[in-house]
N, C-alpha and C positions, 0 to 999 in steps of 0.2 A: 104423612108427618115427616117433616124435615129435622134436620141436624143442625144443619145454618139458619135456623130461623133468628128473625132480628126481633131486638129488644128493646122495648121503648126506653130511650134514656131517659125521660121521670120515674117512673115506675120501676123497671127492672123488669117488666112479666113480658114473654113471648108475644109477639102479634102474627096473627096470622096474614098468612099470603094475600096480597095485594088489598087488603087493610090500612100497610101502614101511611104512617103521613110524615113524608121526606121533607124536610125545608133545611134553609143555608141560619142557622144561628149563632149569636156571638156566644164563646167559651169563655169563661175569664182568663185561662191561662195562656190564651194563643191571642196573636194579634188578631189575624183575620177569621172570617165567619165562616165554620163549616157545617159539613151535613149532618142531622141529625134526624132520625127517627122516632117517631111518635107513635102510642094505642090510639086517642082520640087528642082531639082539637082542645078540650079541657084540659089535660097535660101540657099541651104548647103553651098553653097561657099560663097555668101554672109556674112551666120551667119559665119563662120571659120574667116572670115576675117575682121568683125568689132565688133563679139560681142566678139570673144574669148579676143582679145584686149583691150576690158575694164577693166579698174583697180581697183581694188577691194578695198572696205573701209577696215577699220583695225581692225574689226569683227571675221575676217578670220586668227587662227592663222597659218595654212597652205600654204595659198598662199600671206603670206606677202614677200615683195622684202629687 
């Protein structure tokens, strides 16, 4: 059992060692795409699908509309 173990950013729960699933996704608050860990492939498309969709405060002067 590790200490540094990574956490799926939809969820929040621990993934185990070489489990996880790394891809480049867009943030709402950053310009460019980074990396983000996933539990399973069902979460990836989750977060695609309602986190990308959040609308950004006006902070961002990048991705204002």
């Amino acid at each position: 059992m590790s200490i540094f173990r990574k956490k799926c950013q939809y969820c929040g729960e621990k993934i185990e060692k070489g489990k996880e699933i790394t891809v480049e996704v867009k943030v709402p608050e950053f310009k460019y795409k980074v990396k983000r860990r996933f539990c399973s492939l069902e979460h990836l498309d989750l977060y695609k699908k309602y986190v990308k969709s959040i609308p950004v405060g006006n902070s961002c002067p990048y991705c204002k509309n």
